[in-house]
Every structure is written in structure tokens, then in C-alpha cells.
C-alpha positions, 0 to 999 in steps of 0.5 A: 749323153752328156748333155742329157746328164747335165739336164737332169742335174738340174734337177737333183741336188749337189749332196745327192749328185755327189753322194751318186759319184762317191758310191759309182766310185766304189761299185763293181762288176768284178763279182756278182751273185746269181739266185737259183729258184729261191722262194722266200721273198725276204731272203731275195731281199736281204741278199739284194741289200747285202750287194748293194752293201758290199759295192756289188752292182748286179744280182742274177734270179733264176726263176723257173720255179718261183718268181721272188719278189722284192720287199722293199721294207727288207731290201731297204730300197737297195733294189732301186740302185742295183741292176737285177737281170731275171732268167726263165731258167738256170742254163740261160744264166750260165750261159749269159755269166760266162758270156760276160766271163765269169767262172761259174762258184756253186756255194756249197759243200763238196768233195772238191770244195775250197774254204772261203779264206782260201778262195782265189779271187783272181778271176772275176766270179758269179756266186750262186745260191740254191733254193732253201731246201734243196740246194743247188741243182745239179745243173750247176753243180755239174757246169760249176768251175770252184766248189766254194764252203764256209767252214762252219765248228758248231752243231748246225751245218748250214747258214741262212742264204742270205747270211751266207751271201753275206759273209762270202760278199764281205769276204771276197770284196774286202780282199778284192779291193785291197789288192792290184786287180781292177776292179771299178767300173768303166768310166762309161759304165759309170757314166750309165749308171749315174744317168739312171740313178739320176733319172730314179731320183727324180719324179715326174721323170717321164714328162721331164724326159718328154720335154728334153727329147720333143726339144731335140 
């Protein structure tokens, strides 16, 4: 792989490259944010852009209902650099969280529910979101580990999805970072992630491909 790096270096600039390696240096799979049904496109967007803001590497859409797409315009090409995985249905994206070992946080309130200043950040967590409207479904409410809340003093009793991403992304990254748990990235799945950074940023990438593997 290294060898293939360095040949396509080649073809980016030293800012660029460098810009590349600061960001890598802060991205995390620690936490990730899971999309469940949402159906206006630019809240998929713009919970795409606050990832990518907040030094997230993934977002997980479920897409049984809808298939959102993703507005450029909004996402400000965030969706360029992230990884999105897409599910047919809700219990296949449980199941591939926890297969990665992720504790399942239904962001919504509840009986049993935590404030956000007092959520604990010692276990790496996939948020889910719910469909506008309606909420989280009972699926996972029910396979749900911590019921997560943002205290909220004024008349209205919920926030936008995506402004609500946002505050729980913010809230959580900040504490993460300034604590002891490690958090970056594995150095091979930086050295991943920069490859294929490099290869988006190039055009005609495909016949550059097909000249350095004919080569081999």
C-alpha cells in the first residue's frame, strides 16, 4: 500500500497532503451516529456536515422507509470524506454496531434517561437518531443500552435532528478528547483513509489507477 500511496502523492499537493494528515490526526471511530428512516434530505445532510465538523469518521442510514440523499450544497462536501454505511433495515445496523462494539444511545427522552452533561463517555457509543415525526422506533428502544436527553428550560420540547446531532457530537467529542481514553485512529486505518482521500482528490483517478496496477 505504500508504494501505491507515494504514487499518488505525486499527484497532490504538499498543502493538501498535509492538510490530509492534520485532520486523520484528529478523526475518530470512538463514537458514530446512526440515521434511522429520516426523510428530509437536508437533515442528512447537515448531521453529515456536523461529523465530519466534530472529527467523526462514520454515519450509519437505515433506509427501510426512505433512501435520503445527500445535498452536496448542505453537507458542504462533507460526505466526500466521511465513510457512510446504508442498512435495509434497523436490526442489521444494531447488529453491525455492536459487532464493532458499540453500546447502542437512543437519543430520546425516557423514563430511565440520562442528561447529556452527565452521559458517560467511557464506552465507545452509536448515537441514533429517529425519523422526524415519529421518533425512534421501538426496535431500538427496546435493544437501546442508555436513554440519552438534552435538558431543554423553554416552551418547546424538542430540537431539529440535525441541531440536536450537533449539540450531543460537540458535547461528547469535547469531553472525549480532553480525557485519557484513546481515541484516534489506528495508524493503518489512517493509512486507509488517506489513500482514499488521495485517490478523491485526484481526477481521472481511474485511468491513473489503471496505469500504476497494468504496471505491477
Amino acid at each position: 500500500m505504500q508504494d501505491y500511496i507515494q504514487y499518488l502523492e505525486s499527484f497532490v499537493t504538499d498543502n493538501r497532503k498535509a492538510v490530509f494528515k492534520q485532520v486523520l490526526a484528529k478523526r475518530s471511530r470512538y463514537f458514530t451516529l446512526a440515521l434511522e428512516d429520516l426523510y428530509h434530505m437536508h437533515n442528512v445532510s447537515a448531521v453529515v456536515r456536523s461529523a465530519d465538523v466534530f472529527g467523526l469518521q462514520d454515519v450509519h442510514i437505515v433506509q427501510q422507509k426512505y433512501d435520503p440523499k445527500l445535498s452536496h450544497a448542505i453537507a458542504k462536501g462533507a460526505e466526500k470524506w466521511l465513510n457512510i454505511h446504508r442498512y435495509p433495515d434497523t436490526q442489521s445496523s444494531i447488529d453491525q454496531l455492536r459487532k464493532k462494539g458499540y453500546q447502542i444511545v437512543a437519543t430520546t427522552p425516557h423514563t430511565n434517561d440520562v442528561n447529556l452533561q452527565d452521559f458517560d463517555i467511557s464506552k465507545p457509543s452509536a448515537f441514533f437518531f429517529g425519523v422526524e415525526k415519529d421518533g425512534l422506533s421501538d426496535l431500538v428502544m427496546q435493544q437501546a443500552d442508555v436513554f440519552l436527553k438534552i435538558p431543554m428550560y423553554g416552551f418547546t420540547e424538542s430540537l431539529n435532528i440535525s441541531v440536536a446531532a450537533a449539540l450531543i457530537i460537540r458535547d461528547v467529542t469535547e469531553r472525549l478528547r480532553n480525557s485519557d481514553i484513546p481515541w484516534q485512529l489506528p495508524a493503518d486505518e489512517q493509512e486507509r483513509i488517506y489513500m482514499q482521500w488521495l485517490e478523491k482528490s485526484i481526477k481521472s483517478i481511474d485511468l491513473i489507477k489503471e496505469k500504476y496496477f497494468s504496471g505491477m
